[in-house]
Backbone as a chain_set.jsonl record, in Angstrom:
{"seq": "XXXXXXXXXXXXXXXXXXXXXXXXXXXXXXXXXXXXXXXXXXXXXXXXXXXXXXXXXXXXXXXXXXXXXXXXXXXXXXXXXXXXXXXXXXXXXXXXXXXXXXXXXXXXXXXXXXXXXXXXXXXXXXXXXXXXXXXXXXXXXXXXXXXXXXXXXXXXXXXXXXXXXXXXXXXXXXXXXXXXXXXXXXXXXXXXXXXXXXXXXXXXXX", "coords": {"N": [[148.991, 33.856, 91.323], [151.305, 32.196, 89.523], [151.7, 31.501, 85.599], [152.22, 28.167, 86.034], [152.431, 24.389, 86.124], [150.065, 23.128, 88.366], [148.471, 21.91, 91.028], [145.235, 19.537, 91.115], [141.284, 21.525, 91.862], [140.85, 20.767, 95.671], [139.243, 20.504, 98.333], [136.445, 21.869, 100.095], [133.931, 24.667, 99.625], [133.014, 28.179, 101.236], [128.812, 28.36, 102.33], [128.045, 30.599, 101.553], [129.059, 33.46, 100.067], [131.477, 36.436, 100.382], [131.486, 39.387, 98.919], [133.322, 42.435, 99.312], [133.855, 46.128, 99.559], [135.938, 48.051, 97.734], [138.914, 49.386, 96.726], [141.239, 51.121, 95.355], [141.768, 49.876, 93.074], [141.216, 47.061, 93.55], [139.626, 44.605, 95.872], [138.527, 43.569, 98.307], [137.723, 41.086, 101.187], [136.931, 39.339, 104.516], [135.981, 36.244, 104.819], [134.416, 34.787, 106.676], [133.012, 31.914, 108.52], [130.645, 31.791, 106.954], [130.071, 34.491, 106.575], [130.745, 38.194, 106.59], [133.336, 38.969, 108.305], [134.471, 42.17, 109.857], [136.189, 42.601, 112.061], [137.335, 41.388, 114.679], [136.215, 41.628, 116.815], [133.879, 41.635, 116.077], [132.531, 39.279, 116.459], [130.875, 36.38, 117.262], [130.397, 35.058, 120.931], [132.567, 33.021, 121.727], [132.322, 31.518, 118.812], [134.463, 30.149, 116.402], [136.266, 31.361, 114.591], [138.771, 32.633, 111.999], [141.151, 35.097, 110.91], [143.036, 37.986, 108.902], [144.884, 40.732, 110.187], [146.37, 41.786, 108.288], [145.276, 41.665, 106.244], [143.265, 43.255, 105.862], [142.848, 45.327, 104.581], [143.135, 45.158, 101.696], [145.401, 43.173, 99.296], [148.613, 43.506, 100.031], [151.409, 44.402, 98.85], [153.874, 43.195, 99.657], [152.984, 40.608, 100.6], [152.604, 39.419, 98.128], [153.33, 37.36, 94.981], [156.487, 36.767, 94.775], [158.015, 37.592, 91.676], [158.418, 37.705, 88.449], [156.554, 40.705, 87.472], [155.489, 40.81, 89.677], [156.086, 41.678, 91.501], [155.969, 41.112, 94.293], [156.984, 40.227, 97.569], [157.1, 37.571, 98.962], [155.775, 37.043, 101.251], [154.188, 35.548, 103.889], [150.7, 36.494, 105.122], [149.829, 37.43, 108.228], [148.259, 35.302, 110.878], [145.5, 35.411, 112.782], [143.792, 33.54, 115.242], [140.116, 32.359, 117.203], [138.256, 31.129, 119.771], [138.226, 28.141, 119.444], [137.124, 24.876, 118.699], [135.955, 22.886, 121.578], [138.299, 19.856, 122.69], [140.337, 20.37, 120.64], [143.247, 19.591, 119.286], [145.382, 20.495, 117.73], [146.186, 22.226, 114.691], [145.028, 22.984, 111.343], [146.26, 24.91, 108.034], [145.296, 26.105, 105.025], [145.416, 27.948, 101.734], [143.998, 28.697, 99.514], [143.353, 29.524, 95.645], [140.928, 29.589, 94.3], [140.072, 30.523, 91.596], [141.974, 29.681, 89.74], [143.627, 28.677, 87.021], [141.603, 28.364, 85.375], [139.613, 27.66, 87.269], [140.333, 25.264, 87.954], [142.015, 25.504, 90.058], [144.581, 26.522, 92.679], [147.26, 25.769, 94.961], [148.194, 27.512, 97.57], [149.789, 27.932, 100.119], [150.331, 25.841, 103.006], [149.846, 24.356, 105.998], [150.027, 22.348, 108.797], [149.725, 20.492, 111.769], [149.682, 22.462, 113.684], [150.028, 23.713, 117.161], [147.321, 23.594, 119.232], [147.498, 25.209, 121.01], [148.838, 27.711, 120.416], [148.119, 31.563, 119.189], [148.184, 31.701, 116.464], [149.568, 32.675, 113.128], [152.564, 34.023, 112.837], [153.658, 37.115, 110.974], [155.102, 36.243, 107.881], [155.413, 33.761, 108.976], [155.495, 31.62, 106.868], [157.718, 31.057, 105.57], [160.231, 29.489, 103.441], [161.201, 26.237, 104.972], [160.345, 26.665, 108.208], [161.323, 27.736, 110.352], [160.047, 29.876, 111.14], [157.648, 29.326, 112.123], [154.984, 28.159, 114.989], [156.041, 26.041, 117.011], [156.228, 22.161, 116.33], [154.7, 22.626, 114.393], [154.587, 22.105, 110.729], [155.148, 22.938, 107.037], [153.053, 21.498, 104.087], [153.385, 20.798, 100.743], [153.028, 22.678, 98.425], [151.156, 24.374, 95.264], [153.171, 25.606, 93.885], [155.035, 23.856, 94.414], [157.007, 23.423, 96.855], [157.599, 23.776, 99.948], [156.474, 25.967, 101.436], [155.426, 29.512, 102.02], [153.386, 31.104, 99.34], [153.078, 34.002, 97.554], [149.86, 35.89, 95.702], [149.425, 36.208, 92.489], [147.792, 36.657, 90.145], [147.303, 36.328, 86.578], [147.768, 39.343, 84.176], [144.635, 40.545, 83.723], [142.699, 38.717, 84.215], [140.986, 39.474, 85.996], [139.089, 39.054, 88.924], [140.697, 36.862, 91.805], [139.758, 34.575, 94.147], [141.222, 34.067, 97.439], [141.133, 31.843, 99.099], [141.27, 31.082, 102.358], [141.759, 28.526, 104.445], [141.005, 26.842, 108.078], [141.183, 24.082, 109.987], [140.028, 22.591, 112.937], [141.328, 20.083, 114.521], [141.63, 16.976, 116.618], [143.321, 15.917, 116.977], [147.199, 15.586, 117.628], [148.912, 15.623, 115.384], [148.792, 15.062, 112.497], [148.236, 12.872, 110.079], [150.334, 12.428, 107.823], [152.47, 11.899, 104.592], [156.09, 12.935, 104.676], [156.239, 14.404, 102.17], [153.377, 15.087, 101.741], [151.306, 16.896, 99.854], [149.364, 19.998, 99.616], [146.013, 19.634, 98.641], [146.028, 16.765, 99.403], [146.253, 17.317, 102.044], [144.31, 19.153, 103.426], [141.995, 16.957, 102.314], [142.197, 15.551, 103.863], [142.36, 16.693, 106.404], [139.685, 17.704, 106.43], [138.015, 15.84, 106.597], [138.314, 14.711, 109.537], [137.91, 17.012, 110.996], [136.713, 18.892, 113.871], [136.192, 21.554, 113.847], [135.255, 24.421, 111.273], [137.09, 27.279, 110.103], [136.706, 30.227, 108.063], [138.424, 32.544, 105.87], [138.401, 35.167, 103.844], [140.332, 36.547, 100.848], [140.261, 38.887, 98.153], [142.054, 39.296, 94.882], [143.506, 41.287, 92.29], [144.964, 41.501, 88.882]], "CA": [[149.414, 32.57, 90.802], [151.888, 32.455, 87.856], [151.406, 30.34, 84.885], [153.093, 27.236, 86.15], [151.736, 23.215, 86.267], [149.522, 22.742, 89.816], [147.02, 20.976, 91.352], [143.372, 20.706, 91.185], [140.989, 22.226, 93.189], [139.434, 19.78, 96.326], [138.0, 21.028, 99.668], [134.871, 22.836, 100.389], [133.466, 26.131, 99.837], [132.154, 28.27, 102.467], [127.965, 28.229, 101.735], [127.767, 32.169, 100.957], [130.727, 34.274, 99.606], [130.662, 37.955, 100.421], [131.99, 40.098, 98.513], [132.599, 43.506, 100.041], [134.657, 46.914, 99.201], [136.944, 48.345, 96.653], [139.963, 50.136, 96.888], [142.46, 50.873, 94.542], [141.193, 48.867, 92.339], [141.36, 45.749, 94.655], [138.421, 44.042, 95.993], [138.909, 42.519, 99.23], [136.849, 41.022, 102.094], [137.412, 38.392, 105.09], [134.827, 35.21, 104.902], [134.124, 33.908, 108.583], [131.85, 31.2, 108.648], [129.784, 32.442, 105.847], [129.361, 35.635, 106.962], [131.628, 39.182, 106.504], [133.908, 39.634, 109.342], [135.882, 43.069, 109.876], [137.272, 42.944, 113.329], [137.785, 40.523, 116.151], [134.931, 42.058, 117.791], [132.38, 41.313, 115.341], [132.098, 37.275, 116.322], [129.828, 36.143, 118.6], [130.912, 34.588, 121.816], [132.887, 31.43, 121.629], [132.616, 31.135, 117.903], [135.578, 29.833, 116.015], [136.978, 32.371, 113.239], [139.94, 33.051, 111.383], [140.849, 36.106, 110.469], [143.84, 38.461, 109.026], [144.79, 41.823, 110.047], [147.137, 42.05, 107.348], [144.189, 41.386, 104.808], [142.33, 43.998, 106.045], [142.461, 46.782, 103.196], [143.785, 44.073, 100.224], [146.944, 42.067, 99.047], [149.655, 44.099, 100.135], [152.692, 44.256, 97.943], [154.65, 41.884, 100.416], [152.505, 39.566, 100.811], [152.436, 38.774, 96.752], [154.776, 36.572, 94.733], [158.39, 37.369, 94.157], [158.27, 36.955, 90.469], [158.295, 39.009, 87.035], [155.474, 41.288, 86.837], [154.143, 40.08, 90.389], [156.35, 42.939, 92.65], [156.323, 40.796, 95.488], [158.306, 39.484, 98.662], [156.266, 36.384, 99.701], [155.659, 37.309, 103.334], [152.425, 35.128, 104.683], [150.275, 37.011, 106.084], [149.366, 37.298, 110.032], [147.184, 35.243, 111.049], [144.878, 34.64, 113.925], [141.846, 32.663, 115.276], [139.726, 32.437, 118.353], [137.094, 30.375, 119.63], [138.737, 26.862, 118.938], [136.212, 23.936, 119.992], [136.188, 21.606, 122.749], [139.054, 18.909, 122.211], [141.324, 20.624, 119.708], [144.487, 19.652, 119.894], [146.295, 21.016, 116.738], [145.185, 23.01, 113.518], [145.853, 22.712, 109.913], [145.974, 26.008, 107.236], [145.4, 26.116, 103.567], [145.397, 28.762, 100.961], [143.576, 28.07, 97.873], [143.062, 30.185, 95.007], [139.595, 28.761, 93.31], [139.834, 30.68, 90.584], [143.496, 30.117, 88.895], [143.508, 27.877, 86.34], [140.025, 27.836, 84.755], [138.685, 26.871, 88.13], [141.035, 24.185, 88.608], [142.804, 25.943, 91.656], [145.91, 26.616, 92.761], [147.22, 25.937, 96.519], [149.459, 28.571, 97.78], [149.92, 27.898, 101.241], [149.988, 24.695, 103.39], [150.457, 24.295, 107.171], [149.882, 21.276, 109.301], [150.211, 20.152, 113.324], [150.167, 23.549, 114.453], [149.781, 23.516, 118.299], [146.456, 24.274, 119.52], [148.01, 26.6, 122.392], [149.086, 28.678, 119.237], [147.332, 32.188, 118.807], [148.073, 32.458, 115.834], [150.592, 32.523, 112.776], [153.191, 35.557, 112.906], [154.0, 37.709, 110.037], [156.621, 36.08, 108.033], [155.749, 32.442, 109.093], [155.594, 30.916, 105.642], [159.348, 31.322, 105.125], [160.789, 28.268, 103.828], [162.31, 25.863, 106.538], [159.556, 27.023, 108.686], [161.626, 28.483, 111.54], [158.992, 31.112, 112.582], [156.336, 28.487, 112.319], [154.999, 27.661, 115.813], [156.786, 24.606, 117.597], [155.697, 21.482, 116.001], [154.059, 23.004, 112.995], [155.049, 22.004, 109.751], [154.458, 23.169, 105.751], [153.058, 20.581, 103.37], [154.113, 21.069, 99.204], [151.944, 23.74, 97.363], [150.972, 24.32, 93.954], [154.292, 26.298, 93.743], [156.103, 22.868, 94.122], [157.71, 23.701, 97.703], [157.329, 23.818, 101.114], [156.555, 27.674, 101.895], [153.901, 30.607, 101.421], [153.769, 31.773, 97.953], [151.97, 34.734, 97.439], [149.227, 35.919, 94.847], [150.311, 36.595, 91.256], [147.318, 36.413, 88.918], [147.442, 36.878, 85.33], [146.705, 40.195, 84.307], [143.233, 40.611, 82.875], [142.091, 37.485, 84.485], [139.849, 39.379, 86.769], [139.572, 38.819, 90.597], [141.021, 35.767, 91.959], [139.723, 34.804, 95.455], [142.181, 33.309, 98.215], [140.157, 31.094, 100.812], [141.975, 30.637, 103.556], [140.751, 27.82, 105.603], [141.506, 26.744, 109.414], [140.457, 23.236, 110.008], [140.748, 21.916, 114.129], [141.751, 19.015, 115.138], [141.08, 16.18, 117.904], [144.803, 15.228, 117.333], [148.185, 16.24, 117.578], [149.709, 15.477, 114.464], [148.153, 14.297, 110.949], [148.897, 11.096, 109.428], [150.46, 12.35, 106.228], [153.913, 11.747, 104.715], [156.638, 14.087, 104.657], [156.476, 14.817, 101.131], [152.546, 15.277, 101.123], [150.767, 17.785, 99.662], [147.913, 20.691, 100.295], [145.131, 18.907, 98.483], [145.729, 15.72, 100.514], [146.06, 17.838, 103.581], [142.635, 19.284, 102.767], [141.235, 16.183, 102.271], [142.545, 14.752, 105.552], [141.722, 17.131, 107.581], [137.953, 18.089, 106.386], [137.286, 14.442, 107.346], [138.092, 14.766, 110.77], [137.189, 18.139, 112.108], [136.173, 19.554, 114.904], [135.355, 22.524, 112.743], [136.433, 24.741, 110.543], [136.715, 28.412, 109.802], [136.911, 30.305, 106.547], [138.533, 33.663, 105.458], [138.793, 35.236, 102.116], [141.151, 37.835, 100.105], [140.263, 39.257, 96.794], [142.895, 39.973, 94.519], [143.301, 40.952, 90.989], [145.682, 42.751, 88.064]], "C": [[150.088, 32.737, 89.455], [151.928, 31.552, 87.018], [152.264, 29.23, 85.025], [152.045, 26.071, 86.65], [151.126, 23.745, 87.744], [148.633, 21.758, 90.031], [146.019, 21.161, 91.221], [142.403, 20.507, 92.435], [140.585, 20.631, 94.005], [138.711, 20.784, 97.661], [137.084, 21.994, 98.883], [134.861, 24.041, 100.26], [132.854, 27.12, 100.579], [130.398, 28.636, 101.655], [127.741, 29.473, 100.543], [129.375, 32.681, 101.065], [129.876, 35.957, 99.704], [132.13, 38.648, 100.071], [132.006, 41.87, 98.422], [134.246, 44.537, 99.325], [135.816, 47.136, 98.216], [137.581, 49.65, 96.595], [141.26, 49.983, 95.977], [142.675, 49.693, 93.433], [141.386, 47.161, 92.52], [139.74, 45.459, 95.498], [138.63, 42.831, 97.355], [138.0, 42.118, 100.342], [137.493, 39.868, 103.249], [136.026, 37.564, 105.305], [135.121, 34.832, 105.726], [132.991, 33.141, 108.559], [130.453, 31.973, 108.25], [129.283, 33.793, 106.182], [130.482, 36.931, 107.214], [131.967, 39.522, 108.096], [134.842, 40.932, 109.042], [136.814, 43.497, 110.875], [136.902, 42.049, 114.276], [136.296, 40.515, 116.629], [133.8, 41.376, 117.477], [131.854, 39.777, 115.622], [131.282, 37.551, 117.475], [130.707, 35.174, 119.847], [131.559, 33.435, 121.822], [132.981, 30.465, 119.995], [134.203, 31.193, 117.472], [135.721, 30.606, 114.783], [138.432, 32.232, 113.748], [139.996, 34.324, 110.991], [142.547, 37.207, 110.213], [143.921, 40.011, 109.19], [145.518, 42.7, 108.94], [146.514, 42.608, 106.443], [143.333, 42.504, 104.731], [141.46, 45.189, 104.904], [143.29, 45.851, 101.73], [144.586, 43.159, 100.747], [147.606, 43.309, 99.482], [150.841, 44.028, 99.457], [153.42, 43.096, 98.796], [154.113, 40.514, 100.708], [152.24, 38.858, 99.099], [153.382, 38.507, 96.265], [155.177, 37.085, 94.394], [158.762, 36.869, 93.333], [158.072, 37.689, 89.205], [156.8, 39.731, 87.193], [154.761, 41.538, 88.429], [154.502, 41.446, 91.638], [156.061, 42.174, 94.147], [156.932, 40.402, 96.319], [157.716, 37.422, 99.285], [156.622, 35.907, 100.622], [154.228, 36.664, 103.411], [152.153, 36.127, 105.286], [150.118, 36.704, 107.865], [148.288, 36.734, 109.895], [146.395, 34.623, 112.518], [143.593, 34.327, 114.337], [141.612, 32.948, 116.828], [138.438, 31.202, 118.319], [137.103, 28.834, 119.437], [137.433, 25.717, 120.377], [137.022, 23.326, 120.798], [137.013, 20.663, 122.568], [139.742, 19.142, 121.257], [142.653, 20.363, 120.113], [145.62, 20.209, 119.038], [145.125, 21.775, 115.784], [145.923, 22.883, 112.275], [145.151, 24.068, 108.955], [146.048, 26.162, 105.861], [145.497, 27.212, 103.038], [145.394, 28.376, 99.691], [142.828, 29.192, 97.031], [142.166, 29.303, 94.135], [139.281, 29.074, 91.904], [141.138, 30.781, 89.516], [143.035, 28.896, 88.02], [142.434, 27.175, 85.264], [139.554, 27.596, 85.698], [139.446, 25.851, 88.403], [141.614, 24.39, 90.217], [144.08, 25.46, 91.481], [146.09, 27.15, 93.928], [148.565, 26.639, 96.492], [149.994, 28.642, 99.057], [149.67, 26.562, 102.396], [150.77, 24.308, 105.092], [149.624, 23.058, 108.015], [150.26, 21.253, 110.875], [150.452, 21.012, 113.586], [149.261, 23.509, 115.569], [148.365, 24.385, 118.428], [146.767, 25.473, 120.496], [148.592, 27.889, 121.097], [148.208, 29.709, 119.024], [147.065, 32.517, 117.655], [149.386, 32.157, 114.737], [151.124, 33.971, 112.654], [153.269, 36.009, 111.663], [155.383, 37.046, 109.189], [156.599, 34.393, 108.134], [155.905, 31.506, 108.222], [156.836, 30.874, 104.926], [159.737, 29.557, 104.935], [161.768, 27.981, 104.74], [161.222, 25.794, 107.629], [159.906, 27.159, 110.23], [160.768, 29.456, 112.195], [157.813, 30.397, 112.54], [156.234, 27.63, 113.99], [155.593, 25.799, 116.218], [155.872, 23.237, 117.69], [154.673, 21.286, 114.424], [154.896, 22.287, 111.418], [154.602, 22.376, 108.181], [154.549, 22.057, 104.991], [153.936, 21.425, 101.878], [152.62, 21.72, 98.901], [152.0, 23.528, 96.316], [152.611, 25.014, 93.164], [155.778, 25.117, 93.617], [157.398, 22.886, 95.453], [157.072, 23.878, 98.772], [157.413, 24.988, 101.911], [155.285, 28.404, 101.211], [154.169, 30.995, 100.181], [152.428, 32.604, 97.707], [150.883, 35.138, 96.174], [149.64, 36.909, 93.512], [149.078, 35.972, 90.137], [147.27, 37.135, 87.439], [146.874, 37.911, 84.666], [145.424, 39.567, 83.023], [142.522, 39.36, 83.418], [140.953, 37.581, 85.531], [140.344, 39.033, 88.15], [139.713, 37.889, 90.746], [140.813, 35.847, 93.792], [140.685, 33.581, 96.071], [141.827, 32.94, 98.755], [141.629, 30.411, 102.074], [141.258, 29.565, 104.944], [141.371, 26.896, 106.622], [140.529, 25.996, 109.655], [141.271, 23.186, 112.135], [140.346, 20.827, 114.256], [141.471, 18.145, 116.143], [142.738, 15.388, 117.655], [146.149, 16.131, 116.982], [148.725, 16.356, 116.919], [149.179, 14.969, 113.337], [148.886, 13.058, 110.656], [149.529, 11.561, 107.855], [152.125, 12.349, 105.865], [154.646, 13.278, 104.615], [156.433, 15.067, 103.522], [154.338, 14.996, 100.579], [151.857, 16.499, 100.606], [149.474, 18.724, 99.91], [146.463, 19.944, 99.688], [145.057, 17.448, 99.047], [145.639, 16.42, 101.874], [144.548, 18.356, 103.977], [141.969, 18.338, 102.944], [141.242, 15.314, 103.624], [142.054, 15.369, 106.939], [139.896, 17.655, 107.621], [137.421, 16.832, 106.983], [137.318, 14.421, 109.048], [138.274, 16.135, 111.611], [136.524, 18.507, 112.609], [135.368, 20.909, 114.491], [136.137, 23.029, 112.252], [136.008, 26.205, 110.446], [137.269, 29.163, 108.855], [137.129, 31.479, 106.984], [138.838, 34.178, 104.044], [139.191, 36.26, 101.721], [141.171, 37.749, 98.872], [141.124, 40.195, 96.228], [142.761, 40.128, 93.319], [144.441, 41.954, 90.312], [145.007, 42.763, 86.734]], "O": [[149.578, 33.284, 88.477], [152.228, 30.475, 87.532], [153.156, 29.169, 84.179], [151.065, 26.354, 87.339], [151.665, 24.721, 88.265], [148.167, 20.932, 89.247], [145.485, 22.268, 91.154], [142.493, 19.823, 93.455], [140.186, 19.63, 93.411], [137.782, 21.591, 97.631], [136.993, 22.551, 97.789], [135.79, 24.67, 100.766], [131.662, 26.814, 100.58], [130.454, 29.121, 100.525], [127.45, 29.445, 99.347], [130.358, 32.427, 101.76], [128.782, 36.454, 99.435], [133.258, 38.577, 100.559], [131.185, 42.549, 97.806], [135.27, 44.055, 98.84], [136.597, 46.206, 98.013], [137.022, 50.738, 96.459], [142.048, 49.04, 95.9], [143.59, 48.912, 93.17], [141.651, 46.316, 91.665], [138.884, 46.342, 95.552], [138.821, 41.617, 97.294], [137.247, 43.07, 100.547], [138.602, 39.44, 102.929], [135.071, 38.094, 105.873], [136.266, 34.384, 105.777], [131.912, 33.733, 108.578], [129.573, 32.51, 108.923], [128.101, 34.101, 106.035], [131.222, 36.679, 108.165], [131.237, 40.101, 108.901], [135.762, 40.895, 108.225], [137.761, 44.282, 110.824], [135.734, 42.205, 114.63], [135.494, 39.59, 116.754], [132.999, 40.757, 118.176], [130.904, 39.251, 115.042], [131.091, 38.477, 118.262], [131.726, 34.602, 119.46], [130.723, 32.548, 121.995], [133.426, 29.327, 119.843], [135.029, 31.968, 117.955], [135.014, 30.192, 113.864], [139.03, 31.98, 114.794], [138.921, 34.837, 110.678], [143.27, 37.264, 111.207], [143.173, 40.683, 108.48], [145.359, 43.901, 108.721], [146.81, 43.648, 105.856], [142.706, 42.76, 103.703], [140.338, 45.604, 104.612], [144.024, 46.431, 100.93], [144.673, 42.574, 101.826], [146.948, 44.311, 99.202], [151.345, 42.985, 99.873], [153.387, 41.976, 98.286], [154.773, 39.516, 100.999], [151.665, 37.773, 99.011], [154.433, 39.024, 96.643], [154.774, 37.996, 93.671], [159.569, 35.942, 93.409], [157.14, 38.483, 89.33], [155.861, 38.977, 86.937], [153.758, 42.239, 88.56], [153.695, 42.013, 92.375], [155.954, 42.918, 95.121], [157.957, 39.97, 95.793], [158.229, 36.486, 99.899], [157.33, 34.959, 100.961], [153.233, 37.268, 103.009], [152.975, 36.757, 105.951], [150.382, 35.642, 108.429], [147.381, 37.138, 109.167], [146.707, 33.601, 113.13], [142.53, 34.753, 113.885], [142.411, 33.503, 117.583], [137.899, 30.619, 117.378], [136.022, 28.268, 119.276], [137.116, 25.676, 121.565], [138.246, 23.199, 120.839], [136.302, 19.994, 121.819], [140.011, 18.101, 120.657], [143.152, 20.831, 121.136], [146.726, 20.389, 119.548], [143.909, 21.915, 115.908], [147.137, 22.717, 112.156], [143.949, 24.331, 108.994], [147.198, 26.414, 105.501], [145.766, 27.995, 103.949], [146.268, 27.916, 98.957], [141.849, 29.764, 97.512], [142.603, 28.436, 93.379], [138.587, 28.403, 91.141], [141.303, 31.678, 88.689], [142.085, 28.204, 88.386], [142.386, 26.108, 84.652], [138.518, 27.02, 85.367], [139.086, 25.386, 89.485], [141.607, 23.632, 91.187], [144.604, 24.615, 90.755], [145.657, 28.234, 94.317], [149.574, 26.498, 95.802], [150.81, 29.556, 99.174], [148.465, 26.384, 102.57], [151.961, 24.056, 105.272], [148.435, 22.95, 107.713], [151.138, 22.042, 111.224], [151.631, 21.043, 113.938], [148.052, 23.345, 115.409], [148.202, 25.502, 117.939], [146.151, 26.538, 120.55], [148.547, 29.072, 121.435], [147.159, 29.233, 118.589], [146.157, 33.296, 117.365], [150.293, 31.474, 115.213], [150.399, 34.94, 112.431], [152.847, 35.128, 110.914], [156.519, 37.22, 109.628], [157.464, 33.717, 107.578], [156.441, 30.468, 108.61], [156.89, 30.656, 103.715], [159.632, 28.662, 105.773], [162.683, 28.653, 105.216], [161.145, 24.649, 108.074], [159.153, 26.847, 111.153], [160.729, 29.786, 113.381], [156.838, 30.986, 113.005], [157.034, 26.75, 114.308], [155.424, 24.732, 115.628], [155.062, 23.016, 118.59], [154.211, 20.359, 113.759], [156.105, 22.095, 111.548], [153.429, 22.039, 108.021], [155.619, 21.451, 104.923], [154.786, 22.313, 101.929], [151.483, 21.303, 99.12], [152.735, 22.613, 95.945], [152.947, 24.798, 92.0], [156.894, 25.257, 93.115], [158.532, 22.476, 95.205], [155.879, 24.164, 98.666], [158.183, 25.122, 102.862], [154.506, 28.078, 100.314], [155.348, 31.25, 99.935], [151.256, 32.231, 97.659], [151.214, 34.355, 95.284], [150.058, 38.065, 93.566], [149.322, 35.012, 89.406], [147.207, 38.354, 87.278], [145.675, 37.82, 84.405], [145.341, 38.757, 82.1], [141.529, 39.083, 82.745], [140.227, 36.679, 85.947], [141.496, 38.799, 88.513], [139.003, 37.244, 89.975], [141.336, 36.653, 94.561], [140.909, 32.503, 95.52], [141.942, 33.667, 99.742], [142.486, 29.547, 102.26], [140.572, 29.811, 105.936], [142.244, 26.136, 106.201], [139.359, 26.377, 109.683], [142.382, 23.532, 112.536], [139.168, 20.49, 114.144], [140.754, 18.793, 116.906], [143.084, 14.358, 118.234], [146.162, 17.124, 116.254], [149.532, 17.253, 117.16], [149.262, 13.762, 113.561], [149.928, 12.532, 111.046], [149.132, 10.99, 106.839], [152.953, 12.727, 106.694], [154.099, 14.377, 104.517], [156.427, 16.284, 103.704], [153.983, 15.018, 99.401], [152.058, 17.358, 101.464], [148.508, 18.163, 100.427], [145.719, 19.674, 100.631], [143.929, 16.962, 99.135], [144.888, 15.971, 102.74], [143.837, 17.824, 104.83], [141.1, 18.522, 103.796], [140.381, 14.617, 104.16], [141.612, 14.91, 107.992], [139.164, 17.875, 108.586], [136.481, 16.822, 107.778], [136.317, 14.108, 109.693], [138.741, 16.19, 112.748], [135.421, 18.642, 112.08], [134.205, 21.198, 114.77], [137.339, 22.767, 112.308], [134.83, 26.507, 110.639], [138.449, 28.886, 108.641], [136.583, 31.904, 108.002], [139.505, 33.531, 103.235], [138.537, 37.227, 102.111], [141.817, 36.886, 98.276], [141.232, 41.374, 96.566], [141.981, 39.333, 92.794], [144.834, 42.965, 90.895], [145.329, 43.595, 85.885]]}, "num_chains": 1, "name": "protein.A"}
């Protein structure tokens, strides 16, 4: 996140945060319904996770912002779920950094009405415009002030900054929100009416 105005934080936290491995002086893990996932495998039958393979061993240089100091391309990561309940008919995707700003937060990522028949978002899909975003999908406005992925860029010395990534489903096809709304209303719209939800998390830091 780079020092620029944003929003502040709203949604939920998952109960327990797990904080697992360090590499290269990076600190990364994936939160699945409160509990450390590291591969597909690891869920139990029919549960609903999120989960990136991208994320797996950190931030990746491409996946962090394209901005002085920050060395990145801001490529979204891959991402995909399983397990979607009974009556989903769409899904909505956030990316919230909880710890930018003093704790205020800072949303970096914002996706909406993406088709439940969807496995998944591709590599790449956070491109503004949102041409590689599955058919029907759309990006709300981020903390970045635009309608696209913007990757992680915290200030050095500021310590680890975690990324929650959270995958709300749906019982409808499309959200009620205007064109021009943003990830903390999307958040707030969709925690109210889900079906459930599933959490992942990437620790980053300079």
């Amino acid at each position: 996140m780079p020092p620029k105005p944003g929003i502040a934080a709203c949604g939920p936290s998952p109960a327990r945060r797990v904080r697992a491995g360090v590499r290269a002086g990076l600190l990364a893990g994936l939160l699945i319904g409160g509990a450390l996932g590291v591969a597909p495998g690891a869920a139990k039958a029919g549960e609903f996770r999120v989960w990136s393979p991208t994320l797996r061993d950190g931030v990746p240089a491409q996946q962090r912002y394209d901005g002085p100091g920050c060395g990145g391309s801001d490529v979204s990561p891959r991402i995909d779920w399983s397990g979607l309940p009974p009556g989903t008919r769409s899904l909505a995707l956030t990316v919230f950094d909880r710890d930018a700003r003093k704790g205020a937060g800072w949303w970096h990522w914002a996706v909406a009405d993406i088709p439940a028949s969807a496995p998944g978002l591709a590599l790449g899909a956070g491109a503004a415009g949102g041409a590689a975003l599955p058919a029907g999908a759309r990006q709300l406005r981020s903390s970045f002030g635009n309608q696209a992925y913007g990757g992680p860029c915290p200030p050095p010395g500021s310590g680890q900054h975690h990324y929650e990534f959270t995958l709300w489903a749906l019982p409808m096809a499309r959200l009620d929100l205007a064109p021009d709304a943003d990830a903390a209303q999307l958040a707030e719209r969709a925690s109210a009416q889900a079906l459930g939800v599933a959490r992942m998390q990437a620790v980053y830091g300079r």
